[in-house]
N, C-alpha and C positions, 0 to 999 in steps of 0.2 A: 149397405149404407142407408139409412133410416128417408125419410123424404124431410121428416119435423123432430128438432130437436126444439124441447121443453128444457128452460134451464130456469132453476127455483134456486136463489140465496136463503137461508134460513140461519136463523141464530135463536136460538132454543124454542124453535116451534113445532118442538116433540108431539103435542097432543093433536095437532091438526096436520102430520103428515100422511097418515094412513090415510084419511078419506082423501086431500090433496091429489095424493096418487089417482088413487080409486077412479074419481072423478076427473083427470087430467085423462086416462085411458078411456073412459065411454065415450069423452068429446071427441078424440081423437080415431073412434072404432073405426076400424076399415081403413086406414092410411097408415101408412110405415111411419111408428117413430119412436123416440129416445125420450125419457125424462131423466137429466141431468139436475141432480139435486146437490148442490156444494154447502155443506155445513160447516158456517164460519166460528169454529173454534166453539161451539156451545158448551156452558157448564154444565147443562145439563144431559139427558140420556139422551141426547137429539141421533147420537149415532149410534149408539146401540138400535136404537129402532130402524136406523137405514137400513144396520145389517140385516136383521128381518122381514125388510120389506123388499132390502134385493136379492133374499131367495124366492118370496112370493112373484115376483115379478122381473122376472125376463129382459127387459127394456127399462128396467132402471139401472143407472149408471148413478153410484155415491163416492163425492169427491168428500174428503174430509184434511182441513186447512189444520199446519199444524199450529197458527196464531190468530187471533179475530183482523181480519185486513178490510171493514167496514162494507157496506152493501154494494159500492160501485166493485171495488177490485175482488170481490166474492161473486157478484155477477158476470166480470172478462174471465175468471179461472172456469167457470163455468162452459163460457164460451167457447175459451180453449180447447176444451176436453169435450165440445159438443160437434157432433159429423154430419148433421144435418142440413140439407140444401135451404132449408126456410127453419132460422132460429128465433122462436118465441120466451121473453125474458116474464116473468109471473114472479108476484110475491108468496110468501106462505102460509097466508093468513085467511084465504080465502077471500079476501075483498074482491079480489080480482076473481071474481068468477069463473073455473075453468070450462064451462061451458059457451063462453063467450071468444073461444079462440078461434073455432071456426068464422066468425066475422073478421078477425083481422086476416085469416086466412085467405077468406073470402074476398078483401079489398086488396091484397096484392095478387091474386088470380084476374080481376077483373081488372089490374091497371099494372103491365107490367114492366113499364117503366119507372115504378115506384119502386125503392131501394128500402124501405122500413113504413110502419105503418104503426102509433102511438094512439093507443085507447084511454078515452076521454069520456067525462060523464059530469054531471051538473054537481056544482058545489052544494052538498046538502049537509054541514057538516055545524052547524051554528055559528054565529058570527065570528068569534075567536078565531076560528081555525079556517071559516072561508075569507076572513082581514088577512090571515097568514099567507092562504094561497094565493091572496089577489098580491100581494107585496112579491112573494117570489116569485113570479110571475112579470111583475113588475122590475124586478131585479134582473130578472134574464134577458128581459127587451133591454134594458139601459149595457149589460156588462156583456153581452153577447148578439145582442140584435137579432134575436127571434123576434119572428115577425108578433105584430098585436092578432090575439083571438086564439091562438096555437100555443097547447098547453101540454108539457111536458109531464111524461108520468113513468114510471116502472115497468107499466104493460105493454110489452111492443111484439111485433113480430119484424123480422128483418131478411136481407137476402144472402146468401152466403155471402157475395162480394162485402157487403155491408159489414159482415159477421169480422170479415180478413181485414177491413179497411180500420174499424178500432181495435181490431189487437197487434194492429203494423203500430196503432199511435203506443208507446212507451213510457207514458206518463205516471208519476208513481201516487200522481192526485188528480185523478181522472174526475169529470163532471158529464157524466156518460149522455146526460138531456141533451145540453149543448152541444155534445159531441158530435153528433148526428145530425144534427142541421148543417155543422158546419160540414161535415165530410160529406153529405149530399144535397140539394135543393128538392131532390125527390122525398120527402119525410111528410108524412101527412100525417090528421088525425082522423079517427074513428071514432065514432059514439059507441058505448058499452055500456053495459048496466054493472054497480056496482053496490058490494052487499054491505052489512054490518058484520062487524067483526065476530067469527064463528067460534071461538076460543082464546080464552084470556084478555090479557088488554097489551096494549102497544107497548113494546121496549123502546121506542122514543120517545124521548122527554123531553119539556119546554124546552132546556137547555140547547141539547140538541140539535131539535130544529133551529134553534136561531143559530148555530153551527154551524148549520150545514147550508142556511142561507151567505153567511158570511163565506164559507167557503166557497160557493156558488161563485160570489163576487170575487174572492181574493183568488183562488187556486185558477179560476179560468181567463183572468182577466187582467190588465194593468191600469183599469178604468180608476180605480182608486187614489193612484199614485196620481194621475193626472188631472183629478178635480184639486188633490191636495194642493199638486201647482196650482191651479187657477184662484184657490183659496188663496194661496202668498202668495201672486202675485198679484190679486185684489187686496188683501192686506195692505201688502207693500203701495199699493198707489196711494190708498186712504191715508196711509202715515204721510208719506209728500204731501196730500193734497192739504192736510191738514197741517204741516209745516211750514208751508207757503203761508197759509193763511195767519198761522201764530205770528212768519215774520213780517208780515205785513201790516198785522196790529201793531207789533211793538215798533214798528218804523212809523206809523202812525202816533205813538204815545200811549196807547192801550199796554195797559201791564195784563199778560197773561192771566186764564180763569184759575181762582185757586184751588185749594182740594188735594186729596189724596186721592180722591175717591178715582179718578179719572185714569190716574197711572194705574193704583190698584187692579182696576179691573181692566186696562190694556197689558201690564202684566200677563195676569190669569189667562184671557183670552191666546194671547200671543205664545206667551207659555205650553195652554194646551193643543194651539197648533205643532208645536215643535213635539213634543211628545207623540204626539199624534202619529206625527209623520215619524218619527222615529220607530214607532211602536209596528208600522206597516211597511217600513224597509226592515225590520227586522222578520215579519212575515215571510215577506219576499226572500229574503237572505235566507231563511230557514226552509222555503218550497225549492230553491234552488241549488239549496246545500244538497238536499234529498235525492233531487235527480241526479247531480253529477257522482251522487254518490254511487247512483244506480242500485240500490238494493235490488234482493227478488222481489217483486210487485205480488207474488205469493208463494208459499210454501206448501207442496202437498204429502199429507203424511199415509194417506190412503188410497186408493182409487179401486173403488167395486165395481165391474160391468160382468155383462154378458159372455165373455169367454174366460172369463173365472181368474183374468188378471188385477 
């Protein structure tokens, strides 16, 4: 039984698995461990080169998904299939330094009351995209109540109990940051250094991330629904308070203000709440259709380890 399991989701980041590895084994010399790599369905040769690299090396373990099941549920398969007493989650791009896992190592050695430990590093990324992070961030304090200053990221190391406690959760639209605050209070962060990207460029696109923020919100939360309330039932008062007032002019002798304009756009307005709200009960109706349906949360078509199973 390995001590560290390394678990890498990848989806076609063929050209930068070989050093990955490479580099995930010197940081790790001298301690027992497992690099669990799960390749989510890549078009391209992403798994032709696993299987070359788990003859090269011994302690790689390659899951291969038979569908793309996005980076959260390609990370818990990972887990799954990972035997490690202390499981460390890495992307594969190399941002995340594998030389910097000895420090989250190192932080739940020296505090062992900590259940997981989330590596964090200055937003150096241009405005664009440190506006993005400050909002999702912002988004997870309002729809989950992570505390203010604690910033969720992909890089973590966790404790086996940790590792059993999210894959007991069954969710078929996991939000894996939040997850972890919420199943422990022990979750801290780390400082790390982190790189510029070693090969190619990001398969996330604008789209995407504004995606995966909204999922953030919709898939972990029912925060939405409930402003929608406070929306119509703020609506709803405005219309009274202003009906009151219409029939109190015209009991005075005041003829109502004329116009189209006024309906018009309490119309629209009103309109686009209903919509609105239509549009995110049917979100809702569709996350929940999903779990009672219980699908597999993943499918595995391969599994390469060490005793040649």
């Amino acid at each position: 039984m390995p001590e560290i399991s390394v678990v890498v989701p990848t989806f076609s980041g063929a050209p930068g698995l070989p050093e990955l590895v490479r580099r995930i084994g010197d940081a790790l010399e001298g301690r027992s461990h497992e690099i669990v790599i799960v390749n989510d369905a890549s078009p391209d040769d992403t798994w032709e080169v696993l299987e070359k690299l788990a003859v090269e090396h011994p302690d790689l373990v390659a899951v291969d998904l038979l569908g793309n099941r996005g980076q959260a549920l390609a990370t818990l398969a990972g887990l799954a299939h990972a035997t490690g007493e202390i499981a460390v989650t890495v992307d594969d791009d190399l941002q995340q330094p594998p030389e910097e896992i000895p420090k989250l190592l190192a932080a739940l050695d020296a505090e062992p009351r900590w259940d997981a430990v989330v590596g964090t590093w200055p937003r150096d990324h241009g405005f664009v995209r440190s506006l993005g992070s400050w909002f999702h961030a912002f988004v997870d304090r309002i729809a989950h109540g992570t505390p203010k200053g604690f910033r969720h990221t992909s890089f973590r190391a966790m404790r086996r109990r940790m590792v059993e406690a999210l894959l007991s959760h069954e969710s078929r639209t996991p939000v894996l940051g939040p997850m972890l605050r919420q199943l422990s209070s022990q979750v801290h962060n780390v400082e790390v250094a982190h790189h510029d990207r070693a090969h190619g460029s990001s398969t996330i696109t604008m789209r995407e991330s504004v995606g995966r923020v909204i999922s953030n919100l919709v898939h972990g939360t029912t925060q939405p629904l409930r402003w929608l309330s406070r929306v119509g039932f703020l609506t709803a008062f405005v219309a009274l308070t202003l009906g009151v007032i219409f029939l109190v002019r015209w009991a005075l002798g005041a003829s109502p203000p004329p116009g189209w304009t006024s309906s018009f756009l309490a119309t629209t307005f009103f309109g686009g709440i209903i919509l609105l709200g239509i549009g995110l009960l049917g979100e809702y109706t569709g996350i929940v259709v999903r779990e009672v349906r219980r699908p597999p949360r993943w499918s595995v078509r391969t599994v390469l380890r060490r005793d040649g199973d």
